[in-house]
C-alpha positions as a printed Julia matrix, in Angstrom:
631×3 Matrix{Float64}:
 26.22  187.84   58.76
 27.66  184.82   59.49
 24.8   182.58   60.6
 21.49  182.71   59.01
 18.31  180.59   59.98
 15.07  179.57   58.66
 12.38  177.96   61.08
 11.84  174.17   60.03
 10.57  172.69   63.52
  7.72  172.95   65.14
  6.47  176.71   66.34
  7.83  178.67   68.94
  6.51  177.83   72.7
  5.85  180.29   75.37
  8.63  180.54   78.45
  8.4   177.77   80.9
 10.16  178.31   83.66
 11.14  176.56   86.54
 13.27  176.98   89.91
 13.73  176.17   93.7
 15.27  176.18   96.3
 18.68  176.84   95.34
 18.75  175.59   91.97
 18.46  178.15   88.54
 17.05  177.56   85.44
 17.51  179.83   82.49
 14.28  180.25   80.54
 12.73  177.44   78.29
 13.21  178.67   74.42
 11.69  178.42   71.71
 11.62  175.39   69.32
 15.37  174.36   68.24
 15.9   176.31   64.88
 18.14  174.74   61.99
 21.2   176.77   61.12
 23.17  177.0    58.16
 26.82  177.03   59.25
 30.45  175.03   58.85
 28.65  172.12   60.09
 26.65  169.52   58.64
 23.31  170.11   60.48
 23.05  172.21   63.57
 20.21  173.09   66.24
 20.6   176.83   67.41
 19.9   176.93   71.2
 18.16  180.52   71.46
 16.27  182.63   74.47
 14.53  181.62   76.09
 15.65  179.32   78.82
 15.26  178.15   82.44
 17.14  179.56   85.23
 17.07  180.08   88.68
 19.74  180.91   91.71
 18.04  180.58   95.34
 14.64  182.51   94.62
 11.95  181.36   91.84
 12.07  180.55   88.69
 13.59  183.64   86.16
 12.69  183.7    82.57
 16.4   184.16   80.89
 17.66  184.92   77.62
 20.22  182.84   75.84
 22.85  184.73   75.33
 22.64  187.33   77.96
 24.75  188.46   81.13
 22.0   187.46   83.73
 22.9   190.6    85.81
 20.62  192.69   84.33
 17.5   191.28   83.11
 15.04  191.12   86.44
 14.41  193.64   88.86
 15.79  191.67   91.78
 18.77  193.49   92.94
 20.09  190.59   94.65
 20.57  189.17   90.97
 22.78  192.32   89.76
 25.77  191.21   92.0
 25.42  187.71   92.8
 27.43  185.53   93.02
 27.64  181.48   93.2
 26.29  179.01   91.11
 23.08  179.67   89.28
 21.44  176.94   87.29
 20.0   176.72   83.44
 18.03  173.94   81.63
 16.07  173.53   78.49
 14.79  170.64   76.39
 14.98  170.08   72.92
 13.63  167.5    70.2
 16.42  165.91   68.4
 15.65  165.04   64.56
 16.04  161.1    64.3
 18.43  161.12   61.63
 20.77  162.69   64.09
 20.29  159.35   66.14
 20.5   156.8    63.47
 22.63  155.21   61.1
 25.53  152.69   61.3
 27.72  154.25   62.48
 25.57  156.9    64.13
 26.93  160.88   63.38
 28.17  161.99   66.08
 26.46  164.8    68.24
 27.84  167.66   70.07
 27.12  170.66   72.29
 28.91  173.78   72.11
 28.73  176.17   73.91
 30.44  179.66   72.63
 31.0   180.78   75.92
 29.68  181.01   79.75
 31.23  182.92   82.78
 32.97  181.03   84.72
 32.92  178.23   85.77
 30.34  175.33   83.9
 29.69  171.76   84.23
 27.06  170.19   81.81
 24.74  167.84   81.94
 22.87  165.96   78.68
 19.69  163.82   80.13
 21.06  163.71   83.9
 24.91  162.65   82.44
 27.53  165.17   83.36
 29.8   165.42   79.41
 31.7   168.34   80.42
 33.39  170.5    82.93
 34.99  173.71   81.47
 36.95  176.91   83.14
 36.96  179.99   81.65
 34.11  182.78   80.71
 35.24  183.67   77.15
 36.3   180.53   74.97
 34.08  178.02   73.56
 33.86  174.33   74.49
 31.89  171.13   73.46
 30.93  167.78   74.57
 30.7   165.15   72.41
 27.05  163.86   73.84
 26.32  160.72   71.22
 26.09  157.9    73.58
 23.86  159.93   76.06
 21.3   160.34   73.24
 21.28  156.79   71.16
 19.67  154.67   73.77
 16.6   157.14   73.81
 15.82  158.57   69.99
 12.56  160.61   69.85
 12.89  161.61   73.7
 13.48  165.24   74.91
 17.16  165.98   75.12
 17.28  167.51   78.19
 20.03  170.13   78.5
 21.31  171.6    82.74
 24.31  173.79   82.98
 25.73  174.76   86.64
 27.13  177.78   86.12
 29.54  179.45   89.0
 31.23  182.91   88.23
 33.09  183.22   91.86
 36.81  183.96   91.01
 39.88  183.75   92.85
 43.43  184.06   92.53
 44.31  181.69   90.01
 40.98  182.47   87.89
 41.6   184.45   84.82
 40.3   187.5    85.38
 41.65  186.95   89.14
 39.39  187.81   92.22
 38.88  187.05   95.9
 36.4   186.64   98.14
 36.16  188.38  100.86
 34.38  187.44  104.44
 32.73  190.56  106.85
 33.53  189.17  110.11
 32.35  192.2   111.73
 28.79  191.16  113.35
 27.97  194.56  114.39
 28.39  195.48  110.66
 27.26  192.63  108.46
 25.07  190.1   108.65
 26.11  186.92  109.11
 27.86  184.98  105.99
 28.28  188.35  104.35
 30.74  188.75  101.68
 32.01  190.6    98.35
 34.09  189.73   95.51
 37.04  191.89   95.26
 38.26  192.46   91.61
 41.47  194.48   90.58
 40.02  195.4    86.98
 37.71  197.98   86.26
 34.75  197.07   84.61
 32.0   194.52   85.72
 31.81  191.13   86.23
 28.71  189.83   83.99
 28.02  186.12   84.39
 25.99  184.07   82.41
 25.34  182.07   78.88
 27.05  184.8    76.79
 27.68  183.38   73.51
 25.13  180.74   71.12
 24.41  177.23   72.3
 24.36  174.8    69.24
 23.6   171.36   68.49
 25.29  169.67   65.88
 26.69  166.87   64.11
 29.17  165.36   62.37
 30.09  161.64   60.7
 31.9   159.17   63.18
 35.29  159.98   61.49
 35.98  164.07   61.05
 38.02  166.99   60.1
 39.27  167.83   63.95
 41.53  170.54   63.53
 42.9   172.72   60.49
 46.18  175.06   60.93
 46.93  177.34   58.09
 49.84  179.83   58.22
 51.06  181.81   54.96
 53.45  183.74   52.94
 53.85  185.94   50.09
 55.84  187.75   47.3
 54.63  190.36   44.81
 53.46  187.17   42.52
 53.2   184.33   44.26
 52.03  183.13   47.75
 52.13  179.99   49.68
 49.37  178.49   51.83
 51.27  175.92   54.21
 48.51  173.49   55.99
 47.89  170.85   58.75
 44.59  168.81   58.99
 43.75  166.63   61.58
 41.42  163.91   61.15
 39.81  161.96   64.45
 38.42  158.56   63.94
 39.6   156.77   61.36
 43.3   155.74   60.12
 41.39  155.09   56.53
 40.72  158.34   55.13
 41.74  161.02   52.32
 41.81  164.1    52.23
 41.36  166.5    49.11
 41.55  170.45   49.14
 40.65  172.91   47.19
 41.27  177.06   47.48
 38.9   179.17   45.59
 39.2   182.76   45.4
 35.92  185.16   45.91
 34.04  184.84   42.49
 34.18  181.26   43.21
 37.59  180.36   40.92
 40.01  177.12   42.16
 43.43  179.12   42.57
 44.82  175.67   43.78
 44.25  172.63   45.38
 46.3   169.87   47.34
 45.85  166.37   49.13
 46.87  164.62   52.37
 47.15  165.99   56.14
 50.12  168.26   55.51
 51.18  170.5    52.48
 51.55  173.7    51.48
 49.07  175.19   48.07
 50.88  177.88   45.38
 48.7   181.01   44.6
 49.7   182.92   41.71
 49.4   186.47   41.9
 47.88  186.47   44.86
 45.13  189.22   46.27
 46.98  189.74   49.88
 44.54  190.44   52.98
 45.11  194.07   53.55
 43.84  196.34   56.32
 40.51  198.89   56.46
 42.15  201.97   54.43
 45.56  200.59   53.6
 44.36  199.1    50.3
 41.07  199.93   47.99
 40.16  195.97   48.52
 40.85  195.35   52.31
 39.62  192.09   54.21
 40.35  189.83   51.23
 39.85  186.32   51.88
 40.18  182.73   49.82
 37.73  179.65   50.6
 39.49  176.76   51.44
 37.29  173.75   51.1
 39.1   170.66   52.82
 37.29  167.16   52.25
 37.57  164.51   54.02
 36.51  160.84   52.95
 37.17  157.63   55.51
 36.07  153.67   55.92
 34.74  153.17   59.18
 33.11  149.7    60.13
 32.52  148.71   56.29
 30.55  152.82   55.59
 32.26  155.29   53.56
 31.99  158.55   55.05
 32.61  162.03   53.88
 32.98  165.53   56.01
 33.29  168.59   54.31
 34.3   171.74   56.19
 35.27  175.29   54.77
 37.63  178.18   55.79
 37.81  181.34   55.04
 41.67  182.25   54.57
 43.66  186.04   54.11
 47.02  186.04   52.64
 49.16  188.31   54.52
 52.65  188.21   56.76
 53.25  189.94   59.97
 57.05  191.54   60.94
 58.13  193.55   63.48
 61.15  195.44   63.66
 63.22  197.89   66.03
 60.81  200.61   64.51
 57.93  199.47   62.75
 54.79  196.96   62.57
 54.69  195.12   59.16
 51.77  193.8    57.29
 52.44  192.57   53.96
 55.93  193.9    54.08
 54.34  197.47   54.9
 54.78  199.77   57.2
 51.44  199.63   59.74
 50.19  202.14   61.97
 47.31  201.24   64.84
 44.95  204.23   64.77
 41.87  202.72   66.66
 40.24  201.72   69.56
 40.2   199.84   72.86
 36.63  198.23   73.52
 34.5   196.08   75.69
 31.58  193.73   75.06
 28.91  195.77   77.18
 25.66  196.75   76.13
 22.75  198.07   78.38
 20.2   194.99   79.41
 22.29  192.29   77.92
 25.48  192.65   79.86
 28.28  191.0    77.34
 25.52  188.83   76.21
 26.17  188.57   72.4
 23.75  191.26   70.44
 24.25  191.18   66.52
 22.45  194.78   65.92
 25.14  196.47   68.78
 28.14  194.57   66.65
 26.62  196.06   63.06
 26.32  199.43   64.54
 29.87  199.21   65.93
 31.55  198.2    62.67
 29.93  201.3    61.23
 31.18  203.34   64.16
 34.36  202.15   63.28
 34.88  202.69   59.39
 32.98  205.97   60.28
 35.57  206.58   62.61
 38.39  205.49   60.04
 40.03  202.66   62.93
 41.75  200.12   61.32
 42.43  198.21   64.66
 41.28  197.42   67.81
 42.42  195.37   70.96
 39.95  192.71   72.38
 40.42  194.57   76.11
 40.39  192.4    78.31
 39.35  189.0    77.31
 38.62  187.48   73.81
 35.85  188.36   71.93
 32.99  186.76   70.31
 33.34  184.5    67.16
 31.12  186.53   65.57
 32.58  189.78   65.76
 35.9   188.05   64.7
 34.32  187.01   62.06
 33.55  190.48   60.89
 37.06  192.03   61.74
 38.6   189.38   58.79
 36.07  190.42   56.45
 36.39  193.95   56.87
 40.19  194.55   57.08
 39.73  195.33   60.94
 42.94  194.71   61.98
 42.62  192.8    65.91
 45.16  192.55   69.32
 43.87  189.53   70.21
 43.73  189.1    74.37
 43.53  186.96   76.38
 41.58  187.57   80.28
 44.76  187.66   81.89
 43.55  191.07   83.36
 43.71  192.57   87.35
 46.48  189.79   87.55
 48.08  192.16   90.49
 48.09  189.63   93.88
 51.61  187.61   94.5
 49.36  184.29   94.72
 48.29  184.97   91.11
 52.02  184.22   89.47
 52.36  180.97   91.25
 52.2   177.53   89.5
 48.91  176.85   89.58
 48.06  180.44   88.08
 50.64  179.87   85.36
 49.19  176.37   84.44
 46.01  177.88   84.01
 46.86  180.52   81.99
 48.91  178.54   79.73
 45.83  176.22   79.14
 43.65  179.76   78.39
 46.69  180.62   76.09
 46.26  177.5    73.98
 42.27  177.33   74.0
 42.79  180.96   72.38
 45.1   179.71   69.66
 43.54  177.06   68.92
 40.85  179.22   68.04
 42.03  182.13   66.58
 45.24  180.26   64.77
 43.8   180.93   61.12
 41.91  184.73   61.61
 44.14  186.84   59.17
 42.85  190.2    61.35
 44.66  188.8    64.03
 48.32  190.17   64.68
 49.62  189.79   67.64
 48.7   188.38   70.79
 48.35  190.32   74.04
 48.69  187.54   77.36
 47.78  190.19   79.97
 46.43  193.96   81.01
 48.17  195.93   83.61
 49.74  192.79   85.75
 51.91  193.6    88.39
 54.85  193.1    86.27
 57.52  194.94   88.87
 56.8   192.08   91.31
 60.02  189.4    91.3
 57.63  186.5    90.02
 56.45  188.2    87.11
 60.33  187.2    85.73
 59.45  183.68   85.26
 55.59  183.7    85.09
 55.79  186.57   81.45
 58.8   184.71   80.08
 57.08  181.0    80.43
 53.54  182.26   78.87
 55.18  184.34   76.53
 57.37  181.5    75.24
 54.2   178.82   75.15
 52.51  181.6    73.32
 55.26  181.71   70.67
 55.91  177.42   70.72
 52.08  177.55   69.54
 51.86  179.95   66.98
 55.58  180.92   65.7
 53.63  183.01   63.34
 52.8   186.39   65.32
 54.34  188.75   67.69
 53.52  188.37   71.69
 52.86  190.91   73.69
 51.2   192.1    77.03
 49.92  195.63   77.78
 51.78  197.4    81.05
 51.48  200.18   83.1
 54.29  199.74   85.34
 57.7   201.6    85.85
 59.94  201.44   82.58
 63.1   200.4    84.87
 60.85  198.03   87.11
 58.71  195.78   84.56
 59.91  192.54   84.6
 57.75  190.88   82.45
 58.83  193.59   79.27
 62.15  191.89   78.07
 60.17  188.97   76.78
 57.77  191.09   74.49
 58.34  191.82   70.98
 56.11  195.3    71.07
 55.95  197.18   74.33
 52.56  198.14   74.53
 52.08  201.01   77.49
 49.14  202.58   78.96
 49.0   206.27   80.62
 47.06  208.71   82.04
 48.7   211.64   82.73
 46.55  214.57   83.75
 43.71  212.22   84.9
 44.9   209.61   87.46
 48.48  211.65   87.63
 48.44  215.11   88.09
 44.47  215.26   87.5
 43.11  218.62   86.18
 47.29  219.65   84.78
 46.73  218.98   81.01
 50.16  221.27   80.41
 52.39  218.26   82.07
 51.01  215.39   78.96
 54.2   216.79   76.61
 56.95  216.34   79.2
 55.77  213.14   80.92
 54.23  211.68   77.67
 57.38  212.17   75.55
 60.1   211.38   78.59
 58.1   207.54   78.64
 58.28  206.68   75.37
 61.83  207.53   75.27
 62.35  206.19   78.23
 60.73  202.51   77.0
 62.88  203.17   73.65
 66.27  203.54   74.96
 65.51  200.46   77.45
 64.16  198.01   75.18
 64.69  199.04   71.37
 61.52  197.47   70.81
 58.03  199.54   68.86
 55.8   201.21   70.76
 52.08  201.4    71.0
 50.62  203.78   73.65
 47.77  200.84   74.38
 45.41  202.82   77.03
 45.05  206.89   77.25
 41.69  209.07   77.37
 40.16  210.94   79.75
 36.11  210.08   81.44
 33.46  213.13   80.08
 29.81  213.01   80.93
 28.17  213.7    77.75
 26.32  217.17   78.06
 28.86  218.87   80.24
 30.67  221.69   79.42
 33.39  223.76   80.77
 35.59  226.7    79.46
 38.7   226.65   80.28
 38.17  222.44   80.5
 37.72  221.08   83.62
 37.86  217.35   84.09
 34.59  215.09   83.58
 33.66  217.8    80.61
 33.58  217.03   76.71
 36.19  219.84   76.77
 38.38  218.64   78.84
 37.92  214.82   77.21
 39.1   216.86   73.84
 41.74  218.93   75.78
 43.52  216.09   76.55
 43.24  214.02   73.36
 45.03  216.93   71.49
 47.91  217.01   73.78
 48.59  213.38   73.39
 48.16  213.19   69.68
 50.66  215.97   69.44
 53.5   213.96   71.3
 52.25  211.01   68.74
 52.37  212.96   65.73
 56.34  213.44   66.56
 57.06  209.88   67.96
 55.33  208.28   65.1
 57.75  209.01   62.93
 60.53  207.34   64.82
 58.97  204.2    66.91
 55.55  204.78   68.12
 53.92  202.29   65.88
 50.17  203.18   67.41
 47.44  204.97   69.91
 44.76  202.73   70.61
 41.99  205.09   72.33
 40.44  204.0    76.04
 37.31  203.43   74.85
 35.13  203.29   72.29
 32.16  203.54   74.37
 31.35  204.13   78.13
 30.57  201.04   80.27
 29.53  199.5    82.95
 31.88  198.77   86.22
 31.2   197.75   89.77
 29.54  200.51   91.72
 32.06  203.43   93.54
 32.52  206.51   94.22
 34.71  207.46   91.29
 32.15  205.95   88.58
 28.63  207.46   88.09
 26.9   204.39   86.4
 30.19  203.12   84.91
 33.13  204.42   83.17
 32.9   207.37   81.06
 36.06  207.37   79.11
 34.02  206.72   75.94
 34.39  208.79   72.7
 30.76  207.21   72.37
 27.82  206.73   75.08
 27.1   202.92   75.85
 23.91  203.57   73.43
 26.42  204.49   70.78
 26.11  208.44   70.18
 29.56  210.48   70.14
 30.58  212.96   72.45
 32.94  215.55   70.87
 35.92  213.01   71.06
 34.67  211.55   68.26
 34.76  214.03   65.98
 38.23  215.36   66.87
 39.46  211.18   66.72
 37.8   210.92   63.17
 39.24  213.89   61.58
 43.08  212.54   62.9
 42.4   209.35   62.04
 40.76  209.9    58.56
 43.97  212.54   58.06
 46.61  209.59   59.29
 45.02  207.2    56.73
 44.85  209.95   54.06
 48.7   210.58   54.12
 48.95  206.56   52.48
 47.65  205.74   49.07
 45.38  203.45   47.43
 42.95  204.96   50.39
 39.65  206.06   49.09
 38.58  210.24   50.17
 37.97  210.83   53.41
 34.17  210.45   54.34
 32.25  213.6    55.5
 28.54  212.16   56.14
 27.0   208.92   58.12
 27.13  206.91   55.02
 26.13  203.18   56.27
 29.36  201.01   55.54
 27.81  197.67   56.15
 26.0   196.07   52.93
């Protein structure tokens, strides 16, 4: 796993909560715990800590969607500003020294809307609910060493229309009907909104002068490859900089100096995809090292990447990776687990990697917002190749393509590069899900994000994922892949499974003759309860989940060999929405339950997917037992 800790401070405490009036606390956790990561040293922030909304004071895990964890129903779909705070004893060394390290708080991610406080001093204000940000808190700390740091995050998850995922609030003016005040959050996506401290809090430092910012892009021919790089340093003018690339048992393959330059590997080992290549997930170590004078003190920071060879190209036809021919056969998913909400949950990521080689996916799409560090982390060691996207998803009211919409999502675009830049399993970026791309505005709003997208990262293909009108979508023309969801027989024509050929082949070639661009049918599936059967299939059974799966994949099977370039099923696993009457405790369209056990979907998406990678070489047998993937 990425992370690993060892307890080094001072035993675990019991939860002490506190709350009133309309302030929230998140649960007091235990003792800080030192981490070995990147950094230098680093305090992980864990459960529990203090929170509170407008009752008492709530014990709350850290990271967790709040949602979920009390019996107050109130708590399930609130919405406002809720409160967390914990304290935590700083080592001293952290605090001393000339100069002084610095110290910052990151926080991985937390829905929506935060602003931080360190000790009573606001250090940051951040919008968003699924990118990281820090504060740089050093001068808060130094004038009290060996005090509590005390740590309170407001935390608001109301959106609107320029949010990304957009929303509105809506007021019951109706006294006869509603109480007084009453009102809901609309949303125009389809599953549900969990707030809270999703992603690990973490304390930790660095010298006074640091490695900032590292961009590595690269290419390759059968016997050489080139590494091109860009280092930024922050607080100093007087530095050096030294690098070295190692390759897994530990071997310098090259090396380099200064901010900017570009390393020569020598018969490289490319990053290849999960069953294109008998050694997928490849990856270098590139150690950069930094050394600087600041006020009279020599000071070193060392930080280390983990970097795939491999090129991305798209044609008329196909999806390149390495200068081969690539074909998505995986999965749409969502981070949504039972109790935790999309708080992060390491044994739920294991289990789904092993779903996934079990399934033989070699790709999934981060629907609809980006996805943990962590499980990034895994896709680029394990060949899982990733549509990265962004939350640009229920974007579907006029007001949400106007300026200040745009200039948020451009911002969202570049927090996303910035942190993605270097993952090798990422391929292509995806700015939006299902906007109302046939509106007028949609002209100027795809082309400017699209183009940003590009000006950041020249690197990778753009895309966004549409379910609009071939001859309407105005946002399409600016895409390199067109990326199309459907559901015929379900939400069109529900119940006719004999209409997928016709209206499943007439789009594709529809989007083809248009655009001239690859295809990947992004969204298609059907909801089953597990347990219920029909024969002949009727809708909401296994059978009919299966029925429908077959149909598609025989329009694929034919289009595949001209321009579709991918089926990405919707979903991986049922989960949870906003409560209606077409969803019986969430969305069923899972080939998996939300606790992770297949329906019969899964079997008949393993054996095409196993037989797709099969028909390639260098691909080890196909698997026939549970075999545990993950050692």
């Amino acid at each position: 796993l990425p992370f690993y800790y060892s307890s080094q401070q001072t035993a675990p405490q019991p939860p002490l909560w506190s709350c009133a009036g309309g302030n929230s606390q998140l649960w007091e956790a235990p003792a800080a715990k030192t981490v070995k990561s990147h950094f230098l040293n680093a305090l992980f922030l864990p459960f529990p800590w203090n929170s509170c909304q407008t009752g008492p004071v709530i014990d709350m895990p850290v990271p967790a969607s709040f949602n979920d964890i009390t019996q107050d129903p109130s708590l399930e779909n609130y919405i406002g500003w809720v409160w967390y705070e914990k304290e935590v004893l700083l080592p001293l060394r952290w605090l001393q020294g000339d100069p002084a390290p610095r110290v910052v708080l990151r926080f991985g991610s937390a829905h929506y809307y935060s602003i931080v406080w360190v000790n009573g001093v606001q250090v940051v204000e951040h919008e968003g609910g699924h990118l990281p940000f820090e504060a740089d808190i050093s001068s808060v700390l130094q004038g009290s060493p060996g005090a509590l740091c005390r740590i309170t995050v407001a935390l608001n998850n109301t959106l609107t229309p320029h949010t990304l995922p957009p929303g509105s609030i809506q007021y019951m003016t109706d006294k006869t009907r509603y109480p007084k005040n009453y009102f809901v959050q609309n949303i125009k996506f389809d599953f549900f909104n969990y707030a809270g401290i999703h992603r690990p809090v973490v304390l930790y430092t660095t010298p006074a002068a640091y490695i900032d910012d590292i961009t590595v892009t690269t290419t390759s021919s059968e016997s050489i490859a080139m590494v091109q790089y860009q280092v930024s340093v922050v607080g100093s003018t007087a530095y050096s900089l030294s690098l070295s690339l190692r390759d897994q048992e530990g071997k310098e393959v090259a090396t380099g100096d200064g901010p900017v330059g570009e390393l020569k590997v020598l018969n490289p080992n490319l990053w290849w995809p999960y069953l294109m290549h008998e050694n997928p997930g490849y990856l270098y170590s590139l150690e950069v090292k930094m050394q600087a004078q600041v006020a009279g003190a020599l000071l070193e920071d060392i930080y280390t990447l983990p970097v795939g060879i491999r090129t991305v190209h798209v044609t008329s036809t196909q999806f390149l990776i390495n200068g081969r021919p690539f074909y998505f056969h995986g999965v749409n998913k969502h981070e949504d687990a039972d109790i935790r909400g999309k708080g992060l949950d390491w044994p739920l990521i294991v289990k789904d990697f092993n779903l996934l080689h079990w399934l033989g996916a070699n790709s999934f799409r981060t629907s609809h917002y980006p996805y943990a560090e962590e499980i990034m982390d895994l896709c680029d060691a394990y060949g899982i190749v990733v549509i990265d996207e962004s939350p640009g998803v229920g974007i579907k009211l006029p007001e949400s393509f106007g300026n200040k919409s745009l200039q948020h999502h451009l911002a969202v675009m570049e927090e996303l590069i910035r942190r993605d830049k270097n993952r090798p399993s990422v391929v292509m970026w995806s700015v939006a899900n299902e906007p109302a791309s046939e509106l007028p505005p949609a002209a100027h709003y795809f082309k400017t994000v699209i183009a940003h997208t590009k000006a950041l990262d020249p690197s990778r293909p753009v895309t966004f994922v549409t379910d609009a009108n071939y001859a309407l979508d105005h946002g399409a023309p600016y895409v390199d892949v067109i990326c199309v969801n459907s559901y015929f027989s379900w939400y069109h024509d529900p119940g006719h499974l004999e209409v997928i050929p016709l209206q499943l082949t007439a789009q594709f070639e529809n989007w083809y003759k248009t655009y001239q661009k690859p295809i990947i049918q992004s969204e298609y599936g059907a909801d089953s309860v597990p347990g219920l059967h029909s024969d002949p299939p009727m809708m909401f059974t296994e059978e009919y989940q299966t029925a429908m799966l077959r149909e598609y994949h025989s329009v694929f099977d034919k289009k595949r060999k001209e321009y579709v370039i991918g089926e990405l099923i919707w979903n991986f696993a049922d989960f949870m929405t906003s409560q209606g009457t077409t969803r019986v405790l969430g969305n069923k369209k899972g080939i998996f339950t939300r606790q992770r056990q297949p329906k019969a979907a899964a079997f008949v998406l393993r054996d095409r997917y196993w037989k797709i990678a099969n028909e390639s070489s260098c691909l080890p047998p196909v698997v026939t037992s549970h075999s545990l993937f993950l050692k």
